[in-house]
Backbone bond lengths (Angstrom), bond angles and torsions (degrees), N, CA, C in turn:
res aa  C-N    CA-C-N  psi(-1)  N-CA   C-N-CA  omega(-1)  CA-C   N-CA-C  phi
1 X - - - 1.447 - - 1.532 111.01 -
2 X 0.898 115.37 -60.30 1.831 124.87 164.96 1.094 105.91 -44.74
3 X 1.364 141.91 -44.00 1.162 134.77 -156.59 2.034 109.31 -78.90
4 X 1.766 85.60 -43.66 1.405 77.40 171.38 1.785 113.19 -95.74
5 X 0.988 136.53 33.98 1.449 136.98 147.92 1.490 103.80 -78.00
6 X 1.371 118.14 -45.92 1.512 112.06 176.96 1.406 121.38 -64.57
7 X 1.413 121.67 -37.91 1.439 123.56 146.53 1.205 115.05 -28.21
8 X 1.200 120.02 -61.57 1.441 106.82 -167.77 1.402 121.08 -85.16
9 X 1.461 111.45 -5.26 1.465 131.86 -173.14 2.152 98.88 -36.55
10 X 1.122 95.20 -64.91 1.848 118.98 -140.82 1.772 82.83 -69.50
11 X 1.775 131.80 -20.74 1.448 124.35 -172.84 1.588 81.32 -76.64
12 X 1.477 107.40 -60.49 1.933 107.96 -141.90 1.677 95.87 -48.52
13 X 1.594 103.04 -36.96 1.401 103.35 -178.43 1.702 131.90 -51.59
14 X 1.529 100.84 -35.34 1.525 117.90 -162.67 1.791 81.93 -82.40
15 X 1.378 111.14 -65.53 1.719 114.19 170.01 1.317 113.44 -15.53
16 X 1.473 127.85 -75.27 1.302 133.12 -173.27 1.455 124.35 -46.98
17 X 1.212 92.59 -47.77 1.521 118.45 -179.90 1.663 129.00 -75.31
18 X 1.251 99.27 -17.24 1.564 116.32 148.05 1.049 136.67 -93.65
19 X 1.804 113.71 -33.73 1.450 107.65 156.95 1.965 116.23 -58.08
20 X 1.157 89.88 -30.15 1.931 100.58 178.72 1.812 98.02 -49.02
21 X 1.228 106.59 -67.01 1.483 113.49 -157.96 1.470 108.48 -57.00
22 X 1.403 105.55 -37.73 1.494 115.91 -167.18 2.081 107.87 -88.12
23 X 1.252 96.45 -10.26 1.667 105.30 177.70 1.424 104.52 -85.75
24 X 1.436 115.48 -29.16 1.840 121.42 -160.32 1.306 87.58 -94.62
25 X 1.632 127.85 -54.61 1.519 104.30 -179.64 1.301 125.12 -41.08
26 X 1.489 120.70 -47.30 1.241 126.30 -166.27 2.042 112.07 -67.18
27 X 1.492 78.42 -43.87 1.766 91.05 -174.35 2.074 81.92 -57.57
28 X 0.914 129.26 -75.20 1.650 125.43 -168.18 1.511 106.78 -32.46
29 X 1.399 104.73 -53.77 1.581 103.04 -166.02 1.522 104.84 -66.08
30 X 0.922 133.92 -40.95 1.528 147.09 158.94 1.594 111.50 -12.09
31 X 1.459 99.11 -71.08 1.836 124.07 -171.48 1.660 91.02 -76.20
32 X 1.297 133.75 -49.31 1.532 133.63 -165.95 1.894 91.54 -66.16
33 X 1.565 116.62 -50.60 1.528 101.58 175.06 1.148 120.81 -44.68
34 X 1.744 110.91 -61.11 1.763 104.73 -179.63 1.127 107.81 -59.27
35 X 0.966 137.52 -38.22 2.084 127.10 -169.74 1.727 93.02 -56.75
36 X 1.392 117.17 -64.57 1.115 117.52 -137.23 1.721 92.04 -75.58
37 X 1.057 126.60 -59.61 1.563 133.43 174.48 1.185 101.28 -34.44
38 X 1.438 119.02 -90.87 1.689 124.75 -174.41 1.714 105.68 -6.85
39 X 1.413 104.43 -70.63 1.602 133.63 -158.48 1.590 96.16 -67.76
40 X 1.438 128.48 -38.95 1.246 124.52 174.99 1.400 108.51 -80.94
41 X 1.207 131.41 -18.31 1.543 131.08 -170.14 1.786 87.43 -83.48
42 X 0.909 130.16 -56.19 1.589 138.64 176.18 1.501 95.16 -33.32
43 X 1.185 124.10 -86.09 1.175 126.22 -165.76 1.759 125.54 -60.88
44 X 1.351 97.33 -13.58 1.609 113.03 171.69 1.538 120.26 -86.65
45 X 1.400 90.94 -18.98 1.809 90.80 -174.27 1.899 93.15 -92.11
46 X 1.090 100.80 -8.29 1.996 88.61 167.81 1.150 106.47 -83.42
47 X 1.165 139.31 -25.52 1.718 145.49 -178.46 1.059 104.62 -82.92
48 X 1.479 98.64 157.57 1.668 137.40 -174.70 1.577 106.71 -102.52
49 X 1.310 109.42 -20.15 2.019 101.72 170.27 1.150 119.66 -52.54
50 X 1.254 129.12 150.04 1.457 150.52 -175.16 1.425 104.91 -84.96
51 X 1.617 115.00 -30.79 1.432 96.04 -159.06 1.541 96.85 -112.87
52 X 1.241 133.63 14.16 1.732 116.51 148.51 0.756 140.47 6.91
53 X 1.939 119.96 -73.82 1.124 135.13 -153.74 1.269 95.96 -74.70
54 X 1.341 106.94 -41.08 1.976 103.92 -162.43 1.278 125.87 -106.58
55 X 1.507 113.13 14.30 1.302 135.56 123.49 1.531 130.33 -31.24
56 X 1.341 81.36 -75.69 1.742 114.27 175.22 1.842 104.71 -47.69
57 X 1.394 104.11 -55.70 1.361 103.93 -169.29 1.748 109.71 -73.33
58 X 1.201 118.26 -41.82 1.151 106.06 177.94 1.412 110.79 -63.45
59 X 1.227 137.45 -16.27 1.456 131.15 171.31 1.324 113.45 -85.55
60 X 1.363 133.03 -31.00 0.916 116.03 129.01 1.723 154.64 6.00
61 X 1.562 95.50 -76.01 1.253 119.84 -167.24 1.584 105.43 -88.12
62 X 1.813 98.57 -32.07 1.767 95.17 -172.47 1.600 88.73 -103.60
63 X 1.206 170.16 68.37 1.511 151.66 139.61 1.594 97.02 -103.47
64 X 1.208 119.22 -29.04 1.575 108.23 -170.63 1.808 103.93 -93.54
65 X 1.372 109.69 -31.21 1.376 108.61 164.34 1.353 119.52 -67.61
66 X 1.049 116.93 -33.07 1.906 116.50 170.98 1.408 91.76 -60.11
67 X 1.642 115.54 -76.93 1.469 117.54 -171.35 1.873 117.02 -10.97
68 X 1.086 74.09 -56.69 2.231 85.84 -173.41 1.116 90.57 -76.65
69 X 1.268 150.76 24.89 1.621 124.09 174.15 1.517 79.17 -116.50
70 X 1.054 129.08 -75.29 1.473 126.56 170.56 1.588 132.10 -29.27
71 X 1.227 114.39 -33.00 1.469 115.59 142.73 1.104 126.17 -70.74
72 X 1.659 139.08 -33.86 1.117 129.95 -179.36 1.463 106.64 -61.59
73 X 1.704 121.67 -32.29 1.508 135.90 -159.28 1.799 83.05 -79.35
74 X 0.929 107.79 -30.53 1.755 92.77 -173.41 1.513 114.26 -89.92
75 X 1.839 120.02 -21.04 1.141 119.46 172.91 2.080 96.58 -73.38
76 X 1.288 118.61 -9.50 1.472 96.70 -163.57 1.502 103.05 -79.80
77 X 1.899 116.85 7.59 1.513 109.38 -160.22 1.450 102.46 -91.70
78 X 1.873 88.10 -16.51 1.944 92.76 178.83 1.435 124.23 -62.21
79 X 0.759 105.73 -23.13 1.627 112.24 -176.05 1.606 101.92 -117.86
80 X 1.984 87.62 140.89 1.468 115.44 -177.06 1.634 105.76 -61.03
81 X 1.083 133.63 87.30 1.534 118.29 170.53 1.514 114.79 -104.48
82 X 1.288 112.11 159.61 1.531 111.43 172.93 1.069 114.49 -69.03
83 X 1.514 137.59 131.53 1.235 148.79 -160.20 1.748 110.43 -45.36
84 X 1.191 109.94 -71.44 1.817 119.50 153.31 1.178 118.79 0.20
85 X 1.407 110.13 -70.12 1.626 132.01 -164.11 1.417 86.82 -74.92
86 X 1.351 137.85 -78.47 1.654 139.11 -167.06 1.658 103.47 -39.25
87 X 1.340 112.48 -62.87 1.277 98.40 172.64 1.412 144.12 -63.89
88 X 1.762 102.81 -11.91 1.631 111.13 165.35 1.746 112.83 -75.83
89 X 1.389 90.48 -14.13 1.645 90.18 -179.42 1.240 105.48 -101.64
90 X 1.237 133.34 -52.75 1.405 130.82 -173.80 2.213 92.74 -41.17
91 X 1.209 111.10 -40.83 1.480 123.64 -169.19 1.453 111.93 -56.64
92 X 1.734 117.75 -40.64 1.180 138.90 165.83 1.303 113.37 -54.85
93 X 1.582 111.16 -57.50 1.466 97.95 -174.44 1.645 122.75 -79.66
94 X 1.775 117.93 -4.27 1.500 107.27 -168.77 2.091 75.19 -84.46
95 X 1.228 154.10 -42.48 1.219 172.60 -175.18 1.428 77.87 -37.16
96 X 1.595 132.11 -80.05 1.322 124.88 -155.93 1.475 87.78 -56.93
97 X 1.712 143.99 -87.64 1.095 153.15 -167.92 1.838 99.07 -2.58
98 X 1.558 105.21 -56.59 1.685 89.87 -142.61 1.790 69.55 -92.51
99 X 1.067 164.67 63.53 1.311 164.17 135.02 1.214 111.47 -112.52
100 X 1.349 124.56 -19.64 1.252 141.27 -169.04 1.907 101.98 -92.36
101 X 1.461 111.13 -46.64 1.001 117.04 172.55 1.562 127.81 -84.54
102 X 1.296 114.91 -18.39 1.292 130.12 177.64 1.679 102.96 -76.02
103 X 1.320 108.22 -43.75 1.615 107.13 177.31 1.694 116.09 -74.86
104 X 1.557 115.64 -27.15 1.339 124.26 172.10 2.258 105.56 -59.05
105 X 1.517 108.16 -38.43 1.183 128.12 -160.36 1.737 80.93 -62.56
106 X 1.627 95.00 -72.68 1.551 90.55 -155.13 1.701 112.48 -62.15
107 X 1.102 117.91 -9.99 1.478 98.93 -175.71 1.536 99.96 -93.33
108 X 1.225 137.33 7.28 1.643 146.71 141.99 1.469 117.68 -45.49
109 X 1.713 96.71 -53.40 1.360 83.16 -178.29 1.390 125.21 -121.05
């Protein structure tokens, strides 16, 4: 019985430790939204531009979704993968990033 709890030791570990990475990005991107919004809403309500708000909102909407892509890229260091595979994924997620931002772009303008 012990023997296989230790078996499973080194997954629950890699598990934890990626939900960790991928929980702290988000918790960051979270606090980096309010800083950055708040502080841009300040400086937008002195301006005469039209497009502020939806500036604002798409940063908003994309800083905590970047956040988790960047944690997921840091949960991918937990686990042993074959170099190949890490880099087809690390490849996937900068792919989500600029899709992530390309869709933030167009609903701007």
């Amino acid at each position: 019985m012990i023997d296989h709890l230790l078996a499973v030791t080194p997954w629950v570990h890699r598990i934890a430790w990626s939900l960790v990475a991928i929980l702290t990005a988000w918790l960051i991107g979270r606090f980096a939204t309010r800083t950055i919004c708040r502080k841009l809403s300040a400086i937008a309500s002195k301006t005469s531009w039209q497009w502020d708000e939806l500036v604002i909102d798409a940063l908003q909407q994309g800083i905590p979704a970047w956040s988790v892509i960047v944690g997921m890229s840091i949960a991918l260091e937990c686990w042993q993968l074959p170099e190949p595979l890490l880099h087809t994924l690390h490849r996937a997620l900068y792919v989500l990033v600029w899709l992530s931002t390309s869709g933030r772009s167009a609903n701007v303008l």
